[in-house]
C-alpha positions, 0 to 999 in steps of 0.5 A: 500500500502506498504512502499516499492511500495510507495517508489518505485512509488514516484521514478518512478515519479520523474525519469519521470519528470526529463527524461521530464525536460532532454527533454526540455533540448535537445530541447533547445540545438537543436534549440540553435545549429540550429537557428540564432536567439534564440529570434524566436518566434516559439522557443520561443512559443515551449519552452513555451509550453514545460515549461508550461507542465512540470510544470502542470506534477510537480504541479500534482505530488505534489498534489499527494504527489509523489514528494515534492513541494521543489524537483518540484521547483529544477526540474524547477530551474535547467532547466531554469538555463541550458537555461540561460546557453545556451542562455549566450553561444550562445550570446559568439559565 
């Protein structure tokens, strides 16, 4: 396989990941918009669920070597901080 297609294959993951990451966000910024209460358990279940598989999507891309174990982390890190965000900001409302 050449340089170039692996190059190209580590991208595509990486941008898939993320497009799922951005997922959970707009999830979360849905139920944050239209729940009363952030701490319901079925929000709470399906962002679970949602997190859990994304991590086990970046734990095989690692594995693969298609992405970095550093990369998968801020990919994880940075959605968790936006659900701080969000949650900190419906709290102010």
């Amino acid at each position: 396989m050449s340089t170039d297609m692996v190059t190209e294959i580590n991208k595509k993951a990486l941008e898939l990941l993320q497009r799922d990451a951005d997922k959970i966000l707009k999830l979360i910024e849905v139920q944050m918009d239209n729940l009363t209460m952030p701490q319901c358990p079925l929000y709470e279940e399906v962002l679970d669920t949602q997190m859990f598989g994304l991590s086990r999507e970046i734990d095989f891309a690692v594995r693969l070597n298609l992405i970095d174990e550093k990369t998968g982390k801020e990919i994880l890190d940075n959605l968790e901080k936006k659900f701080s965000e969000l949650h900190e900001s419906y709290k102010r409302k």
